[in-house]
C-alpha positions as CSV (number, residue, x, y, z in Angstrom):
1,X,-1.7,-0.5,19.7
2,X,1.5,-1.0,22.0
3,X,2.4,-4.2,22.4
4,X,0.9,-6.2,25.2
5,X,3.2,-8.7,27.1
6,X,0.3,-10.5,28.9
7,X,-1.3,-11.2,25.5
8,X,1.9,-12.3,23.5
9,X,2.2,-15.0,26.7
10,X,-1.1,-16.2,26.1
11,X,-0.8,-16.8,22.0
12,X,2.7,-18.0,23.1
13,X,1.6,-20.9,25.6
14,X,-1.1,-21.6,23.1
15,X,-1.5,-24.9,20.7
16,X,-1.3,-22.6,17.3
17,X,1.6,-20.2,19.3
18,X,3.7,-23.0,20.6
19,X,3.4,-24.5,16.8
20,X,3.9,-21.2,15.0
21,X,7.2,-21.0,16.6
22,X,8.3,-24.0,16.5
23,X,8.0,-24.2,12.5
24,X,10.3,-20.7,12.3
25,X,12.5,-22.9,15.0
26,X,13.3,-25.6,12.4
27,X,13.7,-23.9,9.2
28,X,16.1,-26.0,8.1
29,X,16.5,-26.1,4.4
30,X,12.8,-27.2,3.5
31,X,12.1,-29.8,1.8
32,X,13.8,-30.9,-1.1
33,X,10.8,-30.0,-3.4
34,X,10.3,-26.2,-1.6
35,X,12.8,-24.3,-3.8
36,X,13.0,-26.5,-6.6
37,X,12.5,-25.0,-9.9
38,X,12.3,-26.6,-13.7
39,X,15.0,-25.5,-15.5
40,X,16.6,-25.0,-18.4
41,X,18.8,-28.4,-20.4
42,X,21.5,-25.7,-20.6
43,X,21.4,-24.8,-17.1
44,X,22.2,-27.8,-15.5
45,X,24.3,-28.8,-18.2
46,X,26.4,-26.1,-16.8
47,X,25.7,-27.0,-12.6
48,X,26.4,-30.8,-14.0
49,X,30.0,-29.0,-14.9
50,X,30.7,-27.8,-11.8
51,X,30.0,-30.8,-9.8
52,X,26.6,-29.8,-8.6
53,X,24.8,-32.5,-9.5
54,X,23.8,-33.5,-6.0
55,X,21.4,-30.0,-6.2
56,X,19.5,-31.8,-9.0
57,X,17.0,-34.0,-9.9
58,X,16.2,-34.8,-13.3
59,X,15.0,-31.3,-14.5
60,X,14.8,-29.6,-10.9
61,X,17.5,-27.7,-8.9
62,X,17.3,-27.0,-5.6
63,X,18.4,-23.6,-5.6
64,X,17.8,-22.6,-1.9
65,X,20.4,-26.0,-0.9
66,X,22.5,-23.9,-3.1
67,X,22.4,-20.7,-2.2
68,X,22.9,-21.7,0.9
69,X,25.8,-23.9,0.8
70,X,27.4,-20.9,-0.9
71,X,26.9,-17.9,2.2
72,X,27.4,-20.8,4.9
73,X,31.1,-20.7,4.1
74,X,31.0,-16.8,4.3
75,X,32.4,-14.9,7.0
76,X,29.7,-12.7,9.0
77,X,29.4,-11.0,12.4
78,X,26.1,-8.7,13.3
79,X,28.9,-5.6,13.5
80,X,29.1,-5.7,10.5
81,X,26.1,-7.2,8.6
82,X,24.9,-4.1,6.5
83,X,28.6,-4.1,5.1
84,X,28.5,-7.8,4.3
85,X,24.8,-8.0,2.9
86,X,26.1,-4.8,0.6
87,X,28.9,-6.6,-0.8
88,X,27.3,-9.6,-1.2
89,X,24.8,-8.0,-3.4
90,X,28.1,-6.1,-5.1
91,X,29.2,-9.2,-5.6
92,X,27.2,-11.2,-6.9
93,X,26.5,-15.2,-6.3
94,X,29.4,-16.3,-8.9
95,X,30.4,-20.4,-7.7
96,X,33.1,-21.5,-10.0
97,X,32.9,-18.6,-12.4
98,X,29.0,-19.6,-12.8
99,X,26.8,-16.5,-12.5
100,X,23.7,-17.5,-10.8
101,X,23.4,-13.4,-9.7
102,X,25.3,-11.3,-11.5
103,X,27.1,-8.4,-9.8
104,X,25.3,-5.6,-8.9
105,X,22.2,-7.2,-9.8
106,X,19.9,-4.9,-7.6
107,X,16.9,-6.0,-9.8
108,X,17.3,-9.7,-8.5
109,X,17.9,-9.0,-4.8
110,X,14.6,-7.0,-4.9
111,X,12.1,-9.1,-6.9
112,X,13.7,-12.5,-4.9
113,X,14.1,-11.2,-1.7
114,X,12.0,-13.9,-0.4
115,X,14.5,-16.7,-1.2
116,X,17.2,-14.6,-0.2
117,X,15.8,-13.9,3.4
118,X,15.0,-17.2,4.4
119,X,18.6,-18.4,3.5
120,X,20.3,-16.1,5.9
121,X,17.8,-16.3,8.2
122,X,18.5,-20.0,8.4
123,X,21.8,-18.9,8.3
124,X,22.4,-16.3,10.5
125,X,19.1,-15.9,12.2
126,X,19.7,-13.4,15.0
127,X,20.3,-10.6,12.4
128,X,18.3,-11.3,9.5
129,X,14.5,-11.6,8.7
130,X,12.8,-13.8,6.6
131,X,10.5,-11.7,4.2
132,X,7.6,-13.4,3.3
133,X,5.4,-11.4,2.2
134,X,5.7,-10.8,-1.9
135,X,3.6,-7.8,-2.9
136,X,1.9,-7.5,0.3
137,X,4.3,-4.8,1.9
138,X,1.3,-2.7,2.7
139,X,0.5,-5.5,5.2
140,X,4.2,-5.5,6.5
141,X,3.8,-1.7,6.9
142,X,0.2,-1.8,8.5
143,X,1.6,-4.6,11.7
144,X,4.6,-2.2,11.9
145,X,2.2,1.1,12.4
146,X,-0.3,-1.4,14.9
147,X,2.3,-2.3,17.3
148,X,4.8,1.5,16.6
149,X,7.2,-0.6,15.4
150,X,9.6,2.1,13.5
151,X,10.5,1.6,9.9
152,X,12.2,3.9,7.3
153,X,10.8,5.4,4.5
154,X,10.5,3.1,1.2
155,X,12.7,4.5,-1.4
156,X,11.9,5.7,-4.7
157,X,10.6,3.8,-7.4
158,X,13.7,3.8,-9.7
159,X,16.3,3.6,-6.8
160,X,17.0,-0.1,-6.8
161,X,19.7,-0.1,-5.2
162,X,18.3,1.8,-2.0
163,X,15.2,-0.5,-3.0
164,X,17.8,-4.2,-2.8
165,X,19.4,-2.4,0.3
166,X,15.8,-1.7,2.1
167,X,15.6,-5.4,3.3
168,X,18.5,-4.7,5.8
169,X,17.1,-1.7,6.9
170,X,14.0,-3.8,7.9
171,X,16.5,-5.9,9.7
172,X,17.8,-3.7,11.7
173,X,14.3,-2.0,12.9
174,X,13.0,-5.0,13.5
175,X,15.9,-6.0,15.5
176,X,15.5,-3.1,17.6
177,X,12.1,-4.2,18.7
178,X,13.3,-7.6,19.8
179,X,15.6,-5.6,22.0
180,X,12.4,-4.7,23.6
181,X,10.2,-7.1,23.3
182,X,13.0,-9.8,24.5
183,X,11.7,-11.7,21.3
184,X,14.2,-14.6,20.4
185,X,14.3,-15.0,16.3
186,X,11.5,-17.4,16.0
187,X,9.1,-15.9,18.3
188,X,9.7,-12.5,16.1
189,X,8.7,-14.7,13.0
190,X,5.3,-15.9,14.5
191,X,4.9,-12.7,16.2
192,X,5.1,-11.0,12.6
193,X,3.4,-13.7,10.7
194,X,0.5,-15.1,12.6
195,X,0.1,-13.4,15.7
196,X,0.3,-9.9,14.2
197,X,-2.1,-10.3,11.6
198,X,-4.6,-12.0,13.2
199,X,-4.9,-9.0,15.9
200,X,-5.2,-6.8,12.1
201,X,-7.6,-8.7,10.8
202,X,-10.1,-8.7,13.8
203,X,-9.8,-4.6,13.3
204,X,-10.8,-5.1,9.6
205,X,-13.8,-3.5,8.5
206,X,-15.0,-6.3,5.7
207,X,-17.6,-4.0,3.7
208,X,-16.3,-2.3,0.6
209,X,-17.2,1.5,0.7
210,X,-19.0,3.2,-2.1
211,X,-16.1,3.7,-5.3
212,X,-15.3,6.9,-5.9
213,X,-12.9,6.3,-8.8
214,X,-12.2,3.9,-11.5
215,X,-9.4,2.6,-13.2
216,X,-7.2,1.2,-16.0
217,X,-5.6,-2.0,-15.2
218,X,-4.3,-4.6,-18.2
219,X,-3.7,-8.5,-17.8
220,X,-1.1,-10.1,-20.5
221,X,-1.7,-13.9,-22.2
222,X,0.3,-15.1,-18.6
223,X,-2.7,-14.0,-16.7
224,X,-5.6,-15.3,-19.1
225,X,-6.2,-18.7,-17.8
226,X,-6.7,-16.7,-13.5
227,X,-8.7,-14.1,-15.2
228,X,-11.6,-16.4,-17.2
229,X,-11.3,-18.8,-13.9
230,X,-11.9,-16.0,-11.1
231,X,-14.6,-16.3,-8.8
232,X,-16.4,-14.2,-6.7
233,X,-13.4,-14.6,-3.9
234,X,-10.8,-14.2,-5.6
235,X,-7.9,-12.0,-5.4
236,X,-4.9,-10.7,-6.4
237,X,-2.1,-8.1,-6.9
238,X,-1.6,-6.2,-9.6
239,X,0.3,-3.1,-10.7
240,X,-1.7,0.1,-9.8
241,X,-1.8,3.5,-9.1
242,X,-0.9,4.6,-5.6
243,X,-4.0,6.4,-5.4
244,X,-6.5,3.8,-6.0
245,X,-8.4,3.4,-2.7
246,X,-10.5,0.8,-1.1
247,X,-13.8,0.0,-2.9
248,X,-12.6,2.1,-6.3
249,X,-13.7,0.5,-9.6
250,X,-10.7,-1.3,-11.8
251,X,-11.4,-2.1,-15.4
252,X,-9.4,-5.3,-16.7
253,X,-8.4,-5.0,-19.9
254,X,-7.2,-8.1,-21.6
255,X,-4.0,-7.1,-24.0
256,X,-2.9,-8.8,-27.2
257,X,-4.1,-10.9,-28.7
258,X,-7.8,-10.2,-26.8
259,X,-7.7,-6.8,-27.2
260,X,-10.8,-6.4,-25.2
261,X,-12.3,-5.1,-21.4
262,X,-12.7,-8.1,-19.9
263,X,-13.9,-7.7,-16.0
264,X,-14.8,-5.2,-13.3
265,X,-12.9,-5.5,-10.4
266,X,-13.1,-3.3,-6.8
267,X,-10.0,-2.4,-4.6
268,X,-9.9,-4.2,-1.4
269,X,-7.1,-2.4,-0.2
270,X,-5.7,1.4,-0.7
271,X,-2.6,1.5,-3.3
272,X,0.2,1.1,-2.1
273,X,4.6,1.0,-2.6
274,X,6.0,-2.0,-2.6
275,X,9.7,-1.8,-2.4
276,X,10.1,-5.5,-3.5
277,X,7.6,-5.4,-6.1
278,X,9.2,-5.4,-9.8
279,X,6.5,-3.0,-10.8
280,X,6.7,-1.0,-7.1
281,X,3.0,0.5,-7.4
282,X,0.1,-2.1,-6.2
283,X,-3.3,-2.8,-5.7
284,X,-5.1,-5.5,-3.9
285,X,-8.1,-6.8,-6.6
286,X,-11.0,-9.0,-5.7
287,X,-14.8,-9.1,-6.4
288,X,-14.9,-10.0,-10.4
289,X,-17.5,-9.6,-12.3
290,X,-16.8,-11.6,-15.9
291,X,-18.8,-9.3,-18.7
292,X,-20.7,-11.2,-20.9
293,X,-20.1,-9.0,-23.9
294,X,-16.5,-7.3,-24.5
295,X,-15.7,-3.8,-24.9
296,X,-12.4,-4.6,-27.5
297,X,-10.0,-1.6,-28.9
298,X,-12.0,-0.7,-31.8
299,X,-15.2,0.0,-29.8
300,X,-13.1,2.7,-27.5
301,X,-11.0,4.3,-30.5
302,X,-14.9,4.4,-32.5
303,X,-16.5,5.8,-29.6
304,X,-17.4,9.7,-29.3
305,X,-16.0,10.1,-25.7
306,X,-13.3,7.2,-25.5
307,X,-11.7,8.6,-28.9
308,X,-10.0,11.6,-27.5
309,X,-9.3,10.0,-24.1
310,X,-5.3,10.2,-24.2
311,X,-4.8,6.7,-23.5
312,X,-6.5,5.3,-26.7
313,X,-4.8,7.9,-29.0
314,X,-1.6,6.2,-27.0
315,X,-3.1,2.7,-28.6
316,X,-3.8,1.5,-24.6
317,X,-0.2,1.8,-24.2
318,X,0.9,2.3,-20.5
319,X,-2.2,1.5,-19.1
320,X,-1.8,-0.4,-15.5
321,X,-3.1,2.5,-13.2
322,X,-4.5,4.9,-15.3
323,X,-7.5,6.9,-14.3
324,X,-11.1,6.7,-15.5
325,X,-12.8,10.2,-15.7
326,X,-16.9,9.7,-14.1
327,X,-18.0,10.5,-17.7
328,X,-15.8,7.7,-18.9
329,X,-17.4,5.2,-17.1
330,X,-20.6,6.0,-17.8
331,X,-19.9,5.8,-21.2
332,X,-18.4,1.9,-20.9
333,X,-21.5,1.3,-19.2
334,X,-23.3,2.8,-22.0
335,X,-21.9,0.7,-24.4
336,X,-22.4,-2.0,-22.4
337,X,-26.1,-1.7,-22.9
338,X,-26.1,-1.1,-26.3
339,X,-24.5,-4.3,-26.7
340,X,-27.0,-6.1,-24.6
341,X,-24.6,-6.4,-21.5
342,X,-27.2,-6.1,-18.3
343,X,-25.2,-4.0,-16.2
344,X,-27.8,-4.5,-12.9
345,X,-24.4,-6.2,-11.2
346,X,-21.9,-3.9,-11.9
347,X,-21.0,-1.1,-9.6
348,X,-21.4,2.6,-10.1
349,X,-19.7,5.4,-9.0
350,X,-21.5,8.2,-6.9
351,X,-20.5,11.8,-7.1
352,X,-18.3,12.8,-4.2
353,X,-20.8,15.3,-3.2
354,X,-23.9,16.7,-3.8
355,X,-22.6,20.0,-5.0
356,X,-20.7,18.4,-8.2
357,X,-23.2,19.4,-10.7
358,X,-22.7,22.9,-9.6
359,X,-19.1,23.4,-10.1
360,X,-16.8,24.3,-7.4
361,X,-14.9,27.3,-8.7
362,X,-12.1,27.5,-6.1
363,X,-10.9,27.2,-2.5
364,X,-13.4,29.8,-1.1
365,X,-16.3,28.1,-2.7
366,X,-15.7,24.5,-1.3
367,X,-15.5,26.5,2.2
368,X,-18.8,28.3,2.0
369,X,-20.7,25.7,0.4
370,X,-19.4,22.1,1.5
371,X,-17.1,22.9,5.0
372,X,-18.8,25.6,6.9
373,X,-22.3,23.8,6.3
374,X,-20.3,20.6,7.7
375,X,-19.2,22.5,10.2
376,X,-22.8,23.3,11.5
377,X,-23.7,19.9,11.3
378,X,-20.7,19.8,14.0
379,X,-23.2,22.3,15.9
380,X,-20.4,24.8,15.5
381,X,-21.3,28.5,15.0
382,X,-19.2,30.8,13.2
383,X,-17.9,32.6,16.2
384,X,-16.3,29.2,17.4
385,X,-13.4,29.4,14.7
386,X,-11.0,32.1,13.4
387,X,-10.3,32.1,9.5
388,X,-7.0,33.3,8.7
389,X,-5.6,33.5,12.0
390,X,-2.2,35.6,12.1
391,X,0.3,33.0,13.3
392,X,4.4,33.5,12.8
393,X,6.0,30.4,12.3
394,X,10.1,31.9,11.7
395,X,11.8,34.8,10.9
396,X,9.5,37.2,9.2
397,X,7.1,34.0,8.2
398,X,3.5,34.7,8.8
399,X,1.3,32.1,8.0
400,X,-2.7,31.9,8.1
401,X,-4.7,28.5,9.0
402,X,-8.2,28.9,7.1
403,X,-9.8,27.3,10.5
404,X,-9.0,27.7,14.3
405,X,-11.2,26.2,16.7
406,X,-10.7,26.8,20.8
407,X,-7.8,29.5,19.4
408,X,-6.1,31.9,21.3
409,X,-4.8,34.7,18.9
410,X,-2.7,36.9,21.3
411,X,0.8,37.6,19.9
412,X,3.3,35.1,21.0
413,X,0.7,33.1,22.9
414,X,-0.5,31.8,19.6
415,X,-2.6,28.3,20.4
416,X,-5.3,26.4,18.9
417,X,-7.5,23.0,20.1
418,X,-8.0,22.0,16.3
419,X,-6.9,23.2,12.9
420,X,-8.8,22.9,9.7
421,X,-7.2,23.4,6.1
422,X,-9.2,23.6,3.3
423,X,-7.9,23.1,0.0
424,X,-9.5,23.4,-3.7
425,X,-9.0,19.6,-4.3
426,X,-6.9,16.5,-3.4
427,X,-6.9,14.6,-6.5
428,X,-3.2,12.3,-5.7
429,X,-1.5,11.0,-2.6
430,X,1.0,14.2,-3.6
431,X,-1.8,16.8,-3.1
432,X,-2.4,14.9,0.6
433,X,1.1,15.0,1.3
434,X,1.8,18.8,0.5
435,X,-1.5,19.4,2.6
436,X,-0.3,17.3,5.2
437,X,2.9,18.8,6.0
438,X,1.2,21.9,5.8
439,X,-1.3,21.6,8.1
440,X,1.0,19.1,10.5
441,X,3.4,22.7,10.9
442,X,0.3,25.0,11.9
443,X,-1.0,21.8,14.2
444,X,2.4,21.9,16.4
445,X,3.3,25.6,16.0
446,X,-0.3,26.2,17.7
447,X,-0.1,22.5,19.9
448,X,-3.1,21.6,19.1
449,X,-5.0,18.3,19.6
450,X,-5.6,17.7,16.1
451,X,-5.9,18.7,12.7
452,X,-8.2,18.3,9.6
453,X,-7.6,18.4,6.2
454,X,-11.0,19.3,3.8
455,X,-11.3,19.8,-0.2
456,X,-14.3,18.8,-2.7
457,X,-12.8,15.3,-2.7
458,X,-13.9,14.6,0.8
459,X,-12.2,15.1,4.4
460,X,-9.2,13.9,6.5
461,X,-8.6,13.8,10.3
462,X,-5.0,13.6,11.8
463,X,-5.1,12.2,15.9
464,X,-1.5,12.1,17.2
465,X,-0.6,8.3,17.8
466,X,1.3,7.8,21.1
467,X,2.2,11.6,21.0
468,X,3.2,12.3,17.1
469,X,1.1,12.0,13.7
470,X,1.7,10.2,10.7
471,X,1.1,11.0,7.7
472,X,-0.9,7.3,6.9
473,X,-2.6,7.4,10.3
474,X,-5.7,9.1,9.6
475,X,-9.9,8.9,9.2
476,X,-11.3,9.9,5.9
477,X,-14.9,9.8,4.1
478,X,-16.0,11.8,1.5
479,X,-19.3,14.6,1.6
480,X,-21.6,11.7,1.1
481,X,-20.5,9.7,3.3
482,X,-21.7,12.4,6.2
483,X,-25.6,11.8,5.5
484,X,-24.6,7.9,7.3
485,X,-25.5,8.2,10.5
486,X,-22.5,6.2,12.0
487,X,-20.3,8.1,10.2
488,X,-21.8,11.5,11.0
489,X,-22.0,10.6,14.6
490,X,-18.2,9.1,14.8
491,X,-17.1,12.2,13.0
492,X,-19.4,14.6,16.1
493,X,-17.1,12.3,18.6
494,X,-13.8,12.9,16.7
495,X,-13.8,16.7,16.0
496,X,-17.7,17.8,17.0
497,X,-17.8,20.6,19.0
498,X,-18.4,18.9,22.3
């Protein structure tokens, strides 16, 4: 969706538009009580030292008034922003040789990047951006791809000081599109935070889809008292694997001193990076179901399929994201039962397609017996494609697309309406990636319309968005998901024949 000027104006000239704004108008420094924290005797023994008693009261300190009494004396011009924020975090926050941030403290400027932002928004708001947002970056991300707003890649997990520097690289994308949206720095902050999401949400799809995978997460003593309260609604983020998707099984395991599996949870959103989150992997957790009986250590390290399971021979060390083999799961639902746990409630994995039980051997097998049958539901016929075709990509490179639909195979004419790669499986975000790129160079070598992406796990379609594709822009459902009629007939309207 490009952004629409006529209905901006309306949310804009509305009651919640005109108020949205005007809160990001007075930012101010929030009340006194916003950004103050307990903290420690010793603490403000040493703030009481340097004369900053006016920042507390009795065991609270105000340490956004701080912070920002500290970078309002500092020098700063948009030219040079990036090189200011850089030293800053270089730096350090040191007032009167007391460290609040230590230099190079990347890890800080990451995990608190949503203090940090508001202060030099309020600051020096025609550059910077506050970041509100804490673990929710997929949300960030998924307003940015809505309205093609432009942002770089997140960086890798352990570069955290390309992860601390990411927040100005925000700032200057988003800067870019108030160029051209003629946004002034307020209107860009209800634009991004209530406006935005609201257009998202009304997209939503609210049902859970079938799991197709469960997982290991673990909750510590901090996170006991959420866990035994959680209802029905409630939700939250936790660490993850990046490949958990929406409506997968989690498993919460309670750690010392419980010891024990303590809920089933679903994914109500794919996993995702979060550049700011401490932990960077994420998952979005809702839907509990409290067990009435607990599956603790000993029941796992004393059971015939759990005992060799890596992961209990690790003592359940590393487990936040770890994946749950199908025969796994049955087998904590087995035990379930034998311990007198009804298990009516709890949700079940289906196989991804019928054809499981048989065992796909390879790449050929999943094309004969799960894609070209697919295909003919498509009311294709085998003469409508071209396996292998020749196609030279470079310099002595020939390359061979398994499927070429509408193709055109004479030698330097090379073309094709759709492409379809098949692939054994596509058990990680990796394996989509490698496929992706892949099957993105045949798509524009052969400028075709679209391309598809099919292994025993299930099948992806790529659309160009306004002209180009993107590697998290696509349609997928797995081979069950074909005998629903909606999907079946949306998937006839995407890449059917007609």
């Amino acid at each position: 969706m490009r952004f629409n000027n006529y209905i901006w104006e309306l949310y804009k000239n509305s009651e919640q538009g005109r108020k949205q704004i005007d809160e990001w108008s007075m930012l101010g420094d929030f009340p006194d009580d916003k950004f103050a924290d307990d903290t420690e005797k010793s603490t403000i023994d040493k703030l009481r030292e340097i004369n900053f008693d006016k920042y507390i009261n009795d065991s609270k300190v105000n340490w956004f008034k701080i912070l920002k009494d500290f970078y309002k004396s500092k020098e700063f011009s948009i030219d040079k922003a990036r090189e200011y924020y850089k030293n800053w975090i270089s730096d350090g926050i040191i007032i009167n040789e007391f460290a609040i941030v230590g230099k190079d403290n990347f890890h800080s400027w990451t995990a608190d990047i949503s203090l940090y932002s508001r202060i030099l928004y309020s600051l020096f708001p025609d550059y910077f951006l506050p970041y509100t947002l804490d673990c929710e970056f997929f949300k960030f991300k998924n307003i940015c791809n809505e309205f093609d707003i432009p942002i770089p890649t997140v960086p890798k997990k352990k570069d955290w000081e390309d992860r601390a520097l990411y927040y100005i690289d925000l700032c200057e994308s988003l800067l870019e599109f108030r160029k051209l949206t003629g946004f002034k720095p307020n209107e860009l902050c209800a634009f991004l935070y209530d406006f935005a999401p609201s257009v998202i949400k009304d997209l939503e799809d609210n049902e859970l889809p079938n799991p197709s995978k469960a997982w290991f997460v673990g909750g510590n003593k901090y996170n006991f008292e959420f866990l035994d309260n959680a209802k029905q609604d409630s939700r939250d983020y936790w660490q993850g694997n990046l490949d958990a998707k929406r409506g997968d099984i989690v498993v919460m395991y309670c750690l010392t001193p419980r010891s024990y599996i303590h809920s089933i949870w679903r994914v109500i959103g794919d996993g995702f990076a979060d550049p700011f989150f401490y932990y960077y992997n994420a998952v979005c957790l809702s839907n509990p179901i409290k067990l009435d009986i607990q599956i603790t250590q000993h029941d796992l390290e004393t059971n015939c399929v759990w005992a060799v399971n890596p992961l209990v021979k690790k003592n359940l060390q590393g487990l936040n994201g770890y994946p749950i083999k199908y025969n796994e799961y049955l087998e904590l639902l087995s035990i379930l039962i034998s311990k007198g746990q009804n298990i009516d409630s709890l949700p079940t994995i289906k196989p991804t397609c019928k054809l499981e039980a048989e065992d796909l051997k390879d790449e050929r097998e999943v094309e004969i017996r799960l894609i070209e049958p697919f295909l003919k539901l498509l009311k294709y016929k085998p003469t409508d494609w071209i396996r292998q075709m020749h196609v030279k990509m470079g310099r002595g490179e020939r390359n061979y697309p398994d499927y070429c639909f509408g193709a055109n195979p004479k030698r330097g004419e090379e073309s094709a309406k759709m492409i379809l790669e098949s692939k054994f499986e596509i058990k990680t975000q990796k394996d989509l990636q490698a496929a992706y790129f892949q099957t993105k160079s045949y798509a524009l070598r052969l400028q075709a319309d679209k391309f598809v992406i099919a292994a025993k796990e299930g099948i992806w379609i790529y659309q160009p968005k306004n002209n180009s594709y993107k590697f998290d822009y696509y349609f997928t459902c797995n081979w069950i998901d074909i005998e629903n009629p909606d999907i079946m007939h949306k998937l006839k309207q995407m890449i059917g024949k007609q």
